[in-house]
N, C-alpha and C positions, 0 to 999 in steps of 0.2 A: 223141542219138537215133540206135538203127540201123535199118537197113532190111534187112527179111528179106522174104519171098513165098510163098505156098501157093499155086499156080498151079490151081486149083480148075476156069480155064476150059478148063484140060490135061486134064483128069481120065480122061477117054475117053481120050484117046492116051497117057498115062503110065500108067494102069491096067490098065483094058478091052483096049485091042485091041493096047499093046505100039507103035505107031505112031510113038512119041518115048520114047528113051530118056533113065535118068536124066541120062544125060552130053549128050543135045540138051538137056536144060534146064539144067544147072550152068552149059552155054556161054551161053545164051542169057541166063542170069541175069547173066553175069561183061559182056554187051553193055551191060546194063539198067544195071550200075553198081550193084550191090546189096551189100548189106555180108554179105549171105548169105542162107540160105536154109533153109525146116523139109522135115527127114526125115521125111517120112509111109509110117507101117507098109506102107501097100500099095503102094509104089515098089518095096518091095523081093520079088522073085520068090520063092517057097517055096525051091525050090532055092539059092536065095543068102540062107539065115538064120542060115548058122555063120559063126561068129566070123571066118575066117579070109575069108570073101568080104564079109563087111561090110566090113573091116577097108581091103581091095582100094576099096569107094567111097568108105568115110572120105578115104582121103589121096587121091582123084581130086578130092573136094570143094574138099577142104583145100590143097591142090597149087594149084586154080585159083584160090586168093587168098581164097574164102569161107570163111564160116564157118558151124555149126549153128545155128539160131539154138535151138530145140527137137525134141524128138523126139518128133510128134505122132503118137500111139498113140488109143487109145479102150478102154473096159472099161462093162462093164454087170454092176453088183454091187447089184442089185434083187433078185435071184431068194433064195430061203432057202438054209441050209446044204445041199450038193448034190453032186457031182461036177462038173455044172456052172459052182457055185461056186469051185471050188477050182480048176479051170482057167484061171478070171479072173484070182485071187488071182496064181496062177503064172505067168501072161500079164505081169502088171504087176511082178515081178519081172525078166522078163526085157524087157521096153521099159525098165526102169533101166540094166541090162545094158546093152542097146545105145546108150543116150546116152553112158554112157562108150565105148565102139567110136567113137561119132561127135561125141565131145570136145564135147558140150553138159553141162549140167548142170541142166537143163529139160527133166522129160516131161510131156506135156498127157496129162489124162485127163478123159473123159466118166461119168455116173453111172450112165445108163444107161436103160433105157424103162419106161415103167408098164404092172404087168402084172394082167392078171384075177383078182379076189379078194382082192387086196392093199389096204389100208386107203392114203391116202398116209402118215401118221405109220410105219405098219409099214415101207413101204418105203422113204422116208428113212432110218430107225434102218438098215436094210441096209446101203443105201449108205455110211453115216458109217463104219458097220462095219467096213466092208471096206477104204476107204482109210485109216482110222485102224491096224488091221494091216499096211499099207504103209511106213509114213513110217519106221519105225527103221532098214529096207532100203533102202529112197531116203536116207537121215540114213545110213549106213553106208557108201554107195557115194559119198558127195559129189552127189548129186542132188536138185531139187526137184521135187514133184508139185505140176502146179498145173490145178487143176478147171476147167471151161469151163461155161460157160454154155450147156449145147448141147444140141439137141431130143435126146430126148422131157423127161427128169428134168432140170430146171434154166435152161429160159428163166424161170421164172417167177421172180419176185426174193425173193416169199415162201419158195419152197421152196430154192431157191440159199441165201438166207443161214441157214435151217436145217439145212442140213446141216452146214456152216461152224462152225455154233453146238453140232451134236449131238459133231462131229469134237472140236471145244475144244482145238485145238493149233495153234500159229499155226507150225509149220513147213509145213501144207498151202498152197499157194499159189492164186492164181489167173491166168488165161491169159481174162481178156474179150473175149468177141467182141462188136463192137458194132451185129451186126444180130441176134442170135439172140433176144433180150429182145421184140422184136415181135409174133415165134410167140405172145407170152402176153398181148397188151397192154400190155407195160411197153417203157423206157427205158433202154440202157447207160448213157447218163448218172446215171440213179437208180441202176441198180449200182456204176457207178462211183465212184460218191459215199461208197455203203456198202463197198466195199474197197477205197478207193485204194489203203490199206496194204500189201493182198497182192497186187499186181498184178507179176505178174516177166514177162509177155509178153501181145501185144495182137493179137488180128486181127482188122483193120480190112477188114470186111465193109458191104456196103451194100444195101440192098433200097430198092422202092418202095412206095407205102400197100398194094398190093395183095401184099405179102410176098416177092413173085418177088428174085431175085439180082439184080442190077445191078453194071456197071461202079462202082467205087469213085469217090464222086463225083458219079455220076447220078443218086443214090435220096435216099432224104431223111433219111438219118443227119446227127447233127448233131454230128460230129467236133469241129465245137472246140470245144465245150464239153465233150465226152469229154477234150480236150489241155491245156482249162484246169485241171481235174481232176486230172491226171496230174501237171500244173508246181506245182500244191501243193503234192506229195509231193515233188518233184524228179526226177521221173522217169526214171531214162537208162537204160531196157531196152530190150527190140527192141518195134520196131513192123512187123509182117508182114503184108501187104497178102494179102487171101482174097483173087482176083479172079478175081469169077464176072459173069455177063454174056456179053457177046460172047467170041470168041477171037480173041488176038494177043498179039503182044507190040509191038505200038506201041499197044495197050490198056491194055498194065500200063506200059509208059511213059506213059501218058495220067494214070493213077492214082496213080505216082510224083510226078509233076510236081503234081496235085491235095495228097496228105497234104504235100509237100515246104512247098507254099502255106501251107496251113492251121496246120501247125503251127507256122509263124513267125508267123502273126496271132494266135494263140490267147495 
């Protein structure tokens, strides 16, 4: 089992306002004792997206002992054939690209939102569409594509494992979060159940009944039974703590010390 982090309660200061840079978090991560950490698209500034300034974070990551855990991107391949479209297609081309830059071999991708006048069957076939033209360029470059379960298209478990099923190729992968399944009334564990198989990365995300983010630990995700799931399969991918909630990092220490728990009783 490793330990990666999407610092989710950063988000304003890594994003937004610029107020923590990538490299306050690398350090902060290498405090934490983390076996690494996910490159998320918007860490990285418009101006720093050639190859040769990625390249510059890659080995400041890599340098500081961690590693990629994935390279968490997003794509919304809902919409019909378009210009639109085909910007996405090209988008997810290049989030492969830069997993190699940043020595993962894991990009997370989202499906994308539901849109007006769209049947849901129409816009699943989209979707499958669009990552199923992906994977010979992910299958080319040495990387996997792996689908989340993430608002809008794909909390629900029915249309999650639809798409899975429309795609019919088991090199797409999957990346479970295990609060996003709530959004719809359902259970990461019920998902989990139904892909243990393609699970290559986990983020362990936690909410309360009332759906809000919480500290990892304080909501009422039911992690070990997510973990006893996982030890079926034998599981030894990363496990990457979402942590949303308050902000600290004696919070995401707090959450370390909780999955570190869990996962030895599970």
């Amino acid at each position: 089992m490793k330990l990666s982090c999407i610092p989710t309660c950063f988000f304003n200061d890594l994003i937004n306002t610029r107020a923590m840079s990538l490299s306050d978090w690398v350090q902060m991560a290498c405090r934490l004792d983390l076996d690494g950490i996910e490159v998320y698209k918007l860490y990285i500034k418009e101006d720093e997206r050639d190859k040769d300034s990625m390249s510059r974070i890659s080995d400041m990551i890599h340098s500081s002992g961690l590693e990629v855990s994935m390279f968490t991107s997003y794509a919304d391949l809902s919409m019909p054939e378009s210009a639109e479209r085909r910007e996405q297609l090209a988008s997810i081309r290049w989030d492969i690209d830069s997993a190699n830059i940043f020595k993962t071999n894991i990009v997370r991708l989202t499906a994308g939102k539901w849109r007006e006048g769209q049947t849901v069957d129409e816009t699943l076939k989209l979707v499958a569409k669009g990552l199923k033209e992906s994977l010979d360029y992910a299958e080319e470059k040495g990387v996997m594509l792996a689908l989340e379960d993430h608002p809008e298209i794909g909390t629900k478990i029915a249309d999650f494992i639809r798409i899975l099923e429309l795609v019919d190729d088991d090199r797409l992968k999957v990346n479970l979060d295990t609060s996003n399944p709530m959004e719809s009334g359902d259970s990461s564990v019920e998902l989990a159940k139904l892909v243990k198989s393609r699970i290559v990365h986990v983020h362990l995300s936690d909410r309360n009944k009332d759906l809000h983010h919480q500290v990892v630990g304080e909501g009422v995700v039911d992690f070990i039974s997510v973990f006893r799931i996982l030890k079926e399969v034998s599981y030894d991918g990363w496990l990457s703590l979402e942590t949303g909630g308050r902000k600290g990092e004696d919070v995401i220490r707090q959450a370390i010390d909780f999955i570190k728990n869990a996962w030895s009783n599970a």
